[in-house]
C-alpha positions as CSV (number, residue, x, y, z in Angstrom):
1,X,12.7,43.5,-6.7
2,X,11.5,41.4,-4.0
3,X,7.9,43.1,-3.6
4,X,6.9,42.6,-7.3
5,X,6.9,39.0,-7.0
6,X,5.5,39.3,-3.7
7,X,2.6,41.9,-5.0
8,X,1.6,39.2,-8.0
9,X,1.2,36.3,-5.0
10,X,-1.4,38.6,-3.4
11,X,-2.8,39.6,-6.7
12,X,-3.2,35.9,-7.7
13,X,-4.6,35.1,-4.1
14,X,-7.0,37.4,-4.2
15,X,-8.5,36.7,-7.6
16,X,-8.8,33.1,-7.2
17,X,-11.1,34.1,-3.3
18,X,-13.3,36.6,-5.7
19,X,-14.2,34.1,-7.7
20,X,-14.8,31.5,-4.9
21,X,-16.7,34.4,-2.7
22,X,-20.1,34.6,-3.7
23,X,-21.7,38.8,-4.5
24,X,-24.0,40.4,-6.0
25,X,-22.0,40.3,-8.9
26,X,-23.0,36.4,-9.4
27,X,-26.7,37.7,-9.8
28,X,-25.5,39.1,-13.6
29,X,-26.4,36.0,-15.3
30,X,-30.2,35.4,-16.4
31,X,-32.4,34.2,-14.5
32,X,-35.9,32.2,-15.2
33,X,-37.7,30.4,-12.9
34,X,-40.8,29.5,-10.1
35,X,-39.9,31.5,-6.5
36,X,-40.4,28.7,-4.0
37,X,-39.7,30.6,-1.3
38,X,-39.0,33.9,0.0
39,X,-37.5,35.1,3.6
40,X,-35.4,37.9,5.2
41,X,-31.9,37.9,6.2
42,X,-30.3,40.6,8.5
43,X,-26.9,39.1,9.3
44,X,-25.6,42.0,7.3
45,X,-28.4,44.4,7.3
46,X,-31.4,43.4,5.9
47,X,-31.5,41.5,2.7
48,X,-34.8,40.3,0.7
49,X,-34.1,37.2,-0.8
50,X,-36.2,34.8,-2.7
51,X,-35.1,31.5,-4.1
52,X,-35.3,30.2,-8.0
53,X,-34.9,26.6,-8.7
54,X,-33.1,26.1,-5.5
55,X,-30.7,28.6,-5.9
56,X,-31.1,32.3,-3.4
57,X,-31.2,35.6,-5.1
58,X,-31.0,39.1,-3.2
59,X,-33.6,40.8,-4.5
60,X,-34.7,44.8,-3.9
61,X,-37.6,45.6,-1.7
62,X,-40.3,46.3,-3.8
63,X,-39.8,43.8,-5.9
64,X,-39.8,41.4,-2.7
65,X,-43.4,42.9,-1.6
66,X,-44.7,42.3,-4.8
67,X,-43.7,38.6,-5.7
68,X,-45.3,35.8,-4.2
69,X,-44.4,31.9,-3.7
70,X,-45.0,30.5,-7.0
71,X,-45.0,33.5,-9.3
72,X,-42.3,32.7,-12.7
73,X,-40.1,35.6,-12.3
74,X,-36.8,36.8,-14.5
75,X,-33.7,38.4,-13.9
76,X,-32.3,40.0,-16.9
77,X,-28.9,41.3,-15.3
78,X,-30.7,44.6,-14.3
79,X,-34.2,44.3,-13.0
80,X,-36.1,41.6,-11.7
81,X,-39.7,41.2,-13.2
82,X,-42.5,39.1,-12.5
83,X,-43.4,36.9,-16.1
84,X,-46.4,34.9,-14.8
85,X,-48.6,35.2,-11.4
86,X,-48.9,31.9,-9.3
87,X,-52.5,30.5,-10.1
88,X,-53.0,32.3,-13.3
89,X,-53.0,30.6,-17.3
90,X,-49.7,31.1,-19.0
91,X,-49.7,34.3,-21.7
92,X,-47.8,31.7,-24.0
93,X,-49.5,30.7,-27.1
94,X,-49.6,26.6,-27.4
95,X,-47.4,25.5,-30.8
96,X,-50.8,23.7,-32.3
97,X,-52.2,27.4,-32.6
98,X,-49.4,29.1,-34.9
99,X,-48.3,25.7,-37.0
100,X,-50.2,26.0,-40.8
101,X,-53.2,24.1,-41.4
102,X,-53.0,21.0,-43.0
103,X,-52.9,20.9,-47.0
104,X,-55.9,19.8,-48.2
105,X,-56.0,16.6,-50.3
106,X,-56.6,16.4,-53.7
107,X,-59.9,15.0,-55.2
108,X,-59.7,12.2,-57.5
């Protein structure tokens, strides 16, 4: 009877450092944002990482040769895409453009 009370303790341990120990697991959520940098860590092997609004991502290779410092990027929770190239005009279309004309006035 002793080891089930022992085996929960470890069970609750251990839980409460996976939530405290960052993975690649924390990369699920969606991301949207400017890279504003980009560099290689090997501590580990080597890992491509870029960093979004201050925060580092691991990203895959190709994906790290092909973004650049400044591109928008998102992370949808399964692939990484590039949104909007450094330099170039937003694809968005300004709120003025799609809001109805006016209504004319009547004439007296």
């Amino acid at each position: 009877m002793l080891l089930k009370p022992a085996a929960l303790a470890a069970l609750v341990v251990l839980t409460v450092f996976a939530d405290l120990i960052p993975s690649c697991e924390s990369q699920s959520r969606v991301v949207l944002g400017w890279v504003e940098s980009k560099y290689t860590e090997s501590e580990f092997g080597t890992q491509y990482v870029i960093v979004v609004d201050r925060v580092p991502y691991a990203v895959p290779y190709p994906f790290y040769q092909d973004v650049r410092v400044g591109d928008k990027v998102r992370y949808d929770g399964r692939k990484w895409e590039i949104v909007q190239r450094a330099g170039e005009p937003s694809r968005l279309v300004p709120i003025e453009i799609l809001s109805p004309p006016p209504s004319p006035t009547p004439s007296p």
